[in-house]
C-alpha positions as CSV (number, residue, x, y, z in Angstrom):
1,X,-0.1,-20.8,11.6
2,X,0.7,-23.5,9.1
3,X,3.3,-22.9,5.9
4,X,0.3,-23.2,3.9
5,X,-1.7,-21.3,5.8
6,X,0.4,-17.7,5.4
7,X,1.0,-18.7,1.8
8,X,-2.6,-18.9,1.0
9,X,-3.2,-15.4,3.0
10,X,-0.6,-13.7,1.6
11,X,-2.0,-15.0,-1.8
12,X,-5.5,-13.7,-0.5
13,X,-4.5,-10.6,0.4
14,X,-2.2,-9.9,-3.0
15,X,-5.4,-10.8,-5.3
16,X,-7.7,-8.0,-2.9
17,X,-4.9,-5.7,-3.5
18,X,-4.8,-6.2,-6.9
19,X,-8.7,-6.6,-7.4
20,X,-8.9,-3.3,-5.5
21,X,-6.4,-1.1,-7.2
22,X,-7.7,-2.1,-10.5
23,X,-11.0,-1.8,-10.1
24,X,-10.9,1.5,-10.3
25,X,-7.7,2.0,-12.6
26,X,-8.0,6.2,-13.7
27,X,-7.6,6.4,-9.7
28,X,-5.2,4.5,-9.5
29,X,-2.6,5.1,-12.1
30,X,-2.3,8.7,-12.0
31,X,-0.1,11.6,-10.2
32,X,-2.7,12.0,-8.1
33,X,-3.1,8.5,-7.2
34,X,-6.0,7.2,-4.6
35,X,-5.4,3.3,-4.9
36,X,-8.1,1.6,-2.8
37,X,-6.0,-1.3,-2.3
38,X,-3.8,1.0,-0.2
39,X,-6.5,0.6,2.4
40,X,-5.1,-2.8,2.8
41,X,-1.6,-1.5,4.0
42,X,-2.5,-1.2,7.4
43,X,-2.6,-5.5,7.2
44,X,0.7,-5.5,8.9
45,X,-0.5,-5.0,11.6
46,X,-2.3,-7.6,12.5
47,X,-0.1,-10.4,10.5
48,X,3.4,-11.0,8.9
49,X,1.5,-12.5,5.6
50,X,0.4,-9.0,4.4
51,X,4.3,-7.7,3.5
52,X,4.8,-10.4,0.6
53,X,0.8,-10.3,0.5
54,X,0.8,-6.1,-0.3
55,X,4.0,-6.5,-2.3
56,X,2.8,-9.0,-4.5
57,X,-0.6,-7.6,-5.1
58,X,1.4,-4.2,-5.7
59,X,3.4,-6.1,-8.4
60,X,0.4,-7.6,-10.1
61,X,-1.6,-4.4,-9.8
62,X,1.1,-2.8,-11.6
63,X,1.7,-4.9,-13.9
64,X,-1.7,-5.9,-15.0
65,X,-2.1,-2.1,-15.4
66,X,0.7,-1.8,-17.6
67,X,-0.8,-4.5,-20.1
68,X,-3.7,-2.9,-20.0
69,X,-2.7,0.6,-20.9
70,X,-4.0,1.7,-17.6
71,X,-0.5,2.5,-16.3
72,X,1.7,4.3,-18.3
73,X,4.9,3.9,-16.0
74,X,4.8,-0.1,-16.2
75,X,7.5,-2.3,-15.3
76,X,9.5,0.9,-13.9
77,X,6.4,1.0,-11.3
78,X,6.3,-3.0,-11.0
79,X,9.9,-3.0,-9.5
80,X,9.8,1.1,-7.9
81,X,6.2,1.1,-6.0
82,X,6.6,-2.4,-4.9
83,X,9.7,-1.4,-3.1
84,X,7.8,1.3,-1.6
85,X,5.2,-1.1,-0.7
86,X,7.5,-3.6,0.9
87,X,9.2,-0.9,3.0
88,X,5.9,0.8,4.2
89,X,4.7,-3.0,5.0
90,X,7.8,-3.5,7.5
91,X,7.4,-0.7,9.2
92,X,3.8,-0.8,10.0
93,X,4.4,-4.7,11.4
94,X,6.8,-3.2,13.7
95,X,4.7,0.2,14.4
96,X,2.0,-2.6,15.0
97,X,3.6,-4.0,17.6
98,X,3.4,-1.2,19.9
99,X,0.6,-2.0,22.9
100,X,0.0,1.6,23.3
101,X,-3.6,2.5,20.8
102,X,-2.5,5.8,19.7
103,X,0.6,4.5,18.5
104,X,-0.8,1.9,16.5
105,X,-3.7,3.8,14.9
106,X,-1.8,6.9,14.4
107,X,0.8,5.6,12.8
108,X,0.0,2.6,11.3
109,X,-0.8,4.3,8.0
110,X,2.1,6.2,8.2
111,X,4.2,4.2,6.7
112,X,2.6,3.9,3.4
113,X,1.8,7.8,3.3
114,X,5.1,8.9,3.6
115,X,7.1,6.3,1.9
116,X,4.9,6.2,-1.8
117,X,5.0,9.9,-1.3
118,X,8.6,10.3,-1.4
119,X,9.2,7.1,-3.7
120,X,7.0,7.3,-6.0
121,X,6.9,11.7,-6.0
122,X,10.8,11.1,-7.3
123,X,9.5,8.2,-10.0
124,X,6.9,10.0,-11.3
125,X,9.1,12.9,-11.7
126,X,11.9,10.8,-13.0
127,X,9.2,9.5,-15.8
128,X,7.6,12.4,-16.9
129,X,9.9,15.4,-16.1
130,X,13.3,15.9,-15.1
131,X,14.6,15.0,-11.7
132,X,16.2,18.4,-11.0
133,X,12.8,20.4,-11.6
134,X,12.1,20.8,-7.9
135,X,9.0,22.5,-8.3
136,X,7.4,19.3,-10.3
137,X,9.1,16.8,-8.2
138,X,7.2,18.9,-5.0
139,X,4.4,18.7,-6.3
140,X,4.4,15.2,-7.6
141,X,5.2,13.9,-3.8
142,X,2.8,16.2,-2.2
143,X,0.2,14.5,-4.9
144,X,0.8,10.8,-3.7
145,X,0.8,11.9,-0.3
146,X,-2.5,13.5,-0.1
147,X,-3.7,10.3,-2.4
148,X,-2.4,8.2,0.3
149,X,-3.2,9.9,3.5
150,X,-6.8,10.0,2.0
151,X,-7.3,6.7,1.5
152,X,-4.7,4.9,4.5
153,X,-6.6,7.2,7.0
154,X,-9.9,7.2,5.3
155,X,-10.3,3.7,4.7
156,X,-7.4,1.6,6.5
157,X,-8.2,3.4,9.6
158,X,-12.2,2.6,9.7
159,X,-10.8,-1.1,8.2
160,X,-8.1,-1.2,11.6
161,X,-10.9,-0.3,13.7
162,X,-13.4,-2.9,11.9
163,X,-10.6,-5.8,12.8
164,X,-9.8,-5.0,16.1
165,X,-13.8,-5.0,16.9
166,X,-14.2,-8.2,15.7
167,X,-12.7,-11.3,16.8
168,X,-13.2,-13.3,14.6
169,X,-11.6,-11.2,11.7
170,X,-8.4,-10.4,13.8
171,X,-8.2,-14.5,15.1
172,X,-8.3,-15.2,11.4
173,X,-4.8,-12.4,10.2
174,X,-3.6,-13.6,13.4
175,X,-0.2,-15.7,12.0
176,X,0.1,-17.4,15.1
């Protein structure tokens, strides 16, 4: 795949993560959190583009939310859940490499699940309680993590599945 060719992808896929998570912002920008553009996290899979892709479209997301008034956590989020992102991104390109089916479909979403959960469970604690209130920060990561298990095995699962049935979809992330 040409230099332009992942740059324009991973500029695809930012503006559909982006588009995504703020089209419905109030699910989006909350402690319990169900981002559709999360759905897109499983992308790694299937192509390299979709870490800077996810990350970037994770920064805009937040960002544009914080302008706004949609997010009340703003650049904080920019820099903290774009981290996330970017970790939960590498690790589902390599779980993605694994030939065996049940590896890559049950864990694939993993990644993003358990990574925002704990992440962004100890920001959202960190902005709107104190750190050392383990009850609130318990609940804050068990929030994200059913937010994200919702929507990265409810959507990016049936979305994984879509791909790999068609050819023409997967030849096209390929980054080959």
């Amino acid at each position: 795949m040409s230099r332009t060719r992942k740059v324009v992808q991973s500029a695809l896929i930012a503006a559909l993560y982006a588009a995504l998570t703020l089209a419905i912002p109030v699910l989006s920008f909350n402690i319990l959190q169900f981002r559709i553009g999360e759905s897109l996290t499983i992308l790694p899979v299937y192509t390299g583009t979709a870490i800077p892709g996810l990350t970037l479209g994770c920064i805009l997301s937040n960002l544009i939310g914080f302008f706004t008034q949609a997010n009340p956590i703003g650049w904080l989020d920019a820099i903290v859940g774009s981290f996330a992102t970017l970790i939960a991104s590498i690790l589902t390109y390599y779980i993605g490499k694994s030939k065996k089916q049940w590896i890559r479909y049950g864990l694939s979403p993993l990644p993003p699940v358990l990574i925002n959960a704990v992440i962004i469970g100890l920001e959202l604690t960190f902005v709107f309680s104190d750190i050392s209130n383990i009850p609130v920060l318990l609940t804050n990561v068990g929030s994200v993590l059913i937010g994200q298990a919702v929507i990265c095995y409810g959507l990016g699962l049936p979305l994984m599945l879509f791909i790999d049935k068609n050819k023409a979809v997967k030849n096209m992330l390929a980054s080959k």
